[in-house]
NUMAR-114593 format. One record per residue: x, y, z of N, C-alpha, C in turn; residue number from 1. Coordinates in Angstrom, 3 decimals, decimal comma. Each point is the difference from the previous one (the first is absolute). Last residue first. Layout:
BEGIN
[site [X Y Z] [X Y Z] [X Y Z] NUM],
...
END
This chain:
BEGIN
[site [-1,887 -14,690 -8,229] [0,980 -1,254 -0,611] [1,680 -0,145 0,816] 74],
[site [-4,591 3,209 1,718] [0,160 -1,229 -0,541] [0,870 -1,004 -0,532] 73],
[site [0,625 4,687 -0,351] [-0,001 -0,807 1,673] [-0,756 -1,060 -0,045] 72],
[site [-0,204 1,841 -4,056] [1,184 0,443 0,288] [0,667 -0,524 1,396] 71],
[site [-5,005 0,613 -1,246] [1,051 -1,140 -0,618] [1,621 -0,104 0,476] 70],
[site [-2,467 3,653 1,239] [-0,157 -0,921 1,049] [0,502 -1,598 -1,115] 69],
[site [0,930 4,294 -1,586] [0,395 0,026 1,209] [-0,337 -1,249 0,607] 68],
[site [-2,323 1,484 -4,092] [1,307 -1,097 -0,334] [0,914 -0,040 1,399] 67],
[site [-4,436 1,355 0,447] [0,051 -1,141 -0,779] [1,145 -0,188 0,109] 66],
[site [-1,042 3,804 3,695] [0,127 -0,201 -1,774] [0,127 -1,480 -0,309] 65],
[site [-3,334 1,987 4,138] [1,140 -0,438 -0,361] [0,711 0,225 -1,723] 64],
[site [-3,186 0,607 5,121] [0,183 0,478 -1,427] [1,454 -0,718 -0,504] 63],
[site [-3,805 -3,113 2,687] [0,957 1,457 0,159] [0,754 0,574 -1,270] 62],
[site [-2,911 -4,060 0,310] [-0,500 1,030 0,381] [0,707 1,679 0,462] 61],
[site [1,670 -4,244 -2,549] [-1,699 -0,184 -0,067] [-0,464 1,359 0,456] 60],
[site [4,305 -1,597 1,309] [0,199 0,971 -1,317] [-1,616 -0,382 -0,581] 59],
[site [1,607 0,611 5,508] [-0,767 -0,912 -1,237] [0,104 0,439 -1,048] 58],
[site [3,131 0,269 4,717] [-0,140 0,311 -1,786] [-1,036 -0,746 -0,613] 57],
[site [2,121 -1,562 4,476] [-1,696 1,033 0,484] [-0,048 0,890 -1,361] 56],
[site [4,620 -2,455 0,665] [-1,284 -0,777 -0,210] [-1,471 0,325 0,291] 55],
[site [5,199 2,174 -1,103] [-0,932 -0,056 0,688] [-1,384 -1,070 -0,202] 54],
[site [5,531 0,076 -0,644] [-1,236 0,007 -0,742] [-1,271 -0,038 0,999] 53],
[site [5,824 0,892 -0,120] [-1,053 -0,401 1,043] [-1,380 0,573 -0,644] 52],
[site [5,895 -0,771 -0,117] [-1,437 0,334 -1,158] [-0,914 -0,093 0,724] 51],
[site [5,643 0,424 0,482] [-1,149 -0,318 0,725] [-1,012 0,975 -0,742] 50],
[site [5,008 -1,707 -0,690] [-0,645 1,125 -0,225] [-1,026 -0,438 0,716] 49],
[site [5,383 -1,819 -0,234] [-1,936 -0,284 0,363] [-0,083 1,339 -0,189] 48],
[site [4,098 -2,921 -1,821] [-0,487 1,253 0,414] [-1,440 -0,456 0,671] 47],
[site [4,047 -4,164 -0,778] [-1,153 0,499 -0,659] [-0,326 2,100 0,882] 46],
[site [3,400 -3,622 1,668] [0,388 0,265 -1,492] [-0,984 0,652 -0,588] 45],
[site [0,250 -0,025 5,404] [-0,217 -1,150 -1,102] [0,368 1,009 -1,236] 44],
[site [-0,206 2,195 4,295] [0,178 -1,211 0,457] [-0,010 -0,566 -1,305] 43],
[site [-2,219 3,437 -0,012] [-0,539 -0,481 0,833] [0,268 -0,888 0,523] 42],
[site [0,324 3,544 -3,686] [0,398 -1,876 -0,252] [-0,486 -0,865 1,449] 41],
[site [-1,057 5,570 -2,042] [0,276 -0,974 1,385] [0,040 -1,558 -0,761] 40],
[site [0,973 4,704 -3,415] [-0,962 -1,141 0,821] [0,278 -0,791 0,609] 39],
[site [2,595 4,636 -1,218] [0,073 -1,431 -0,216] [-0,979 0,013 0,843] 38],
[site [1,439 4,157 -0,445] [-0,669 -0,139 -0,998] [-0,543 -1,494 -0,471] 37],
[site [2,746 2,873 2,986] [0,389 -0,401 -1,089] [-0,546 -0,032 -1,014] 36],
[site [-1,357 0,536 4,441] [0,695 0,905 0,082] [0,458 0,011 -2,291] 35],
[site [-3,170 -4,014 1,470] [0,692 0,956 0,933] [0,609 1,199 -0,251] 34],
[site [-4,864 -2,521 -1,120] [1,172 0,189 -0,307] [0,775 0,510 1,319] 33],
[site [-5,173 -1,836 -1,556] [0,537 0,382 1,121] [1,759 -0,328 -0,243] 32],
[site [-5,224 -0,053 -2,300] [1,114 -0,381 -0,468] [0,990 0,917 1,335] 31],
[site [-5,768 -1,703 -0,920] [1,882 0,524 0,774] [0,759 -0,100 -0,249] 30],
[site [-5,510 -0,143 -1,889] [1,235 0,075 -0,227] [0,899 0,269 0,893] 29],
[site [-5,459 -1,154 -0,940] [1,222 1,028 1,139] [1,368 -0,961 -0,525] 28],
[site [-5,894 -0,044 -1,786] [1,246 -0,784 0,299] [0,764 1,010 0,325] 27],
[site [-4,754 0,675 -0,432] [0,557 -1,389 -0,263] [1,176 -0,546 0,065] 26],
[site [-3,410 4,138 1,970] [1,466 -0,249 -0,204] [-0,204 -1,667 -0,404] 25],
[site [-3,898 3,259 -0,797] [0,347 -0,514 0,904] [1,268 -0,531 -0,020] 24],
[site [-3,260 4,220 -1,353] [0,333 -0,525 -0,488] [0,764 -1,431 1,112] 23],
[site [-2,887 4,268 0,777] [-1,263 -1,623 -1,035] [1,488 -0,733 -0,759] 22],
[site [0,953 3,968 3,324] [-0,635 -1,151 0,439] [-0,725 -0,891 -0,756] 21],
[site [2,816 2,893 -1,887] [0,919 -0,172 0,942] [-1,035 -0,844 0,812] 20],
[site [-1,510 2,792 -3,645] [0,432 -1,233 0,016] [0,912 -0,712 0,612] 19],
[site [-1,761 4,616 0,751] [-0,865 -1,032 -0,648] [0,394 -1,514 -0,035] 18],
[site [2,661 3,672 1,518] [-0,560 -0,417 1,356] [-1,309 -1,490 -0,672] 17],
[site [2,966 1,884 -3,357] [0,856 -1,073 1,331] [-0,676 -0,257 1,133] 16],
[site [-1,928 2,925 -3,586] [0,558 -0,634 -0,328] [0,619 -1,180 0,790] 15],
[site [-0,100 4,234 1,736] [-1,031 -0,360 -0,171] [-0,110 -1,490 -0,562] 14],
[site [3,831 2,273 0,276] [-0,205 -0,330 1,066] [-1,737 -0,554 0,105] 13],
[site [1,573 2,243 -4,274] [0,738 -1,381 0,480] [-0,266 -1,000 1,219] 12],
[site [-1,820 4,511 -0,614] [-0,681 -1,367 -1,248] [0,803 -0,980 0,183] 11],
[site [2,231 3,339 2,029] [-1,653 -0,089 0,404] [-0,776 -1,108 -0,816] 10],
[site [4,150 1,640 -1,609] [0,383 -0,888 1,259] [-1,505 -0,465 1,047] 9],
[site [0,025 3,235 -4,149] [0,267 -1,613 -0,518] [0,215 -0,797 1,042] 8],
[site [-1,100 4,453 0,891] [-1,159 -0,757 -0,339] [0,419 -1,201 -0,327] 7],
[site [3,737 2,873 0,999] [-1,333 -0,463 1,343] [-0,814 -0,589 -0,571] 6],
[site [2,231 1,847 -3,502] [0,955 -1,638 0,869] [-0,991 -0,376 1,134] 5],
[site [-1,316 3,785 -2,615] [-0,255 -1,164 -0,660] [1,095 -1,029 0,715] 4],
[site [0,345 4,247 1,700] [-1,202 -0,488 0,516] [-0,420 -1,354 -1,025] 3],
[site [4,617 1,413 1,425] [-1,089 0,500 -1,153] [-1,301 -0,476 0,508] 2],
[site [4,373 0,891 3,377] [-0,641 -1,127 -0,662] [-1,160 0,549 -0,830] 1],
END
């Protein structure tokens, strides 16, 4: 390994230890398939996916981008 890759994975890991606690999860995605590749019907004509929005997100006070949190909004 070059020594310019160690440094880039070092700065990286750095980087992640930084903003890994000032940032906060607003939303989680599941999408849960089978073997195939098909979404659970669950019994009925429709798929489910499952969304789950955190409500402890202040876009006032936590970091955020503008057009991200519009975006979850509508």
């Amino acid at each position: 390994m070059s020594g310019r890759t160690r440094r880039r994975r070092r700065h990286m890991h750095h980087n992640h230890r930084y903003y890994k606690p000032s940032l906060n999860l607003i939303q989680l995605g599941l999408t849960l398939t089978n073997t195939a590749g098909n979404l659970p019907d669950l019994g009925t004509d429709k798929t489910c996916i499952c969304q789950f929005n955190f409500s402890d997100f202040d876009a006032v006070h936590d970091a955020s981008v503008p057009n991200s949190i519009e975006l979850l909004r509508r």
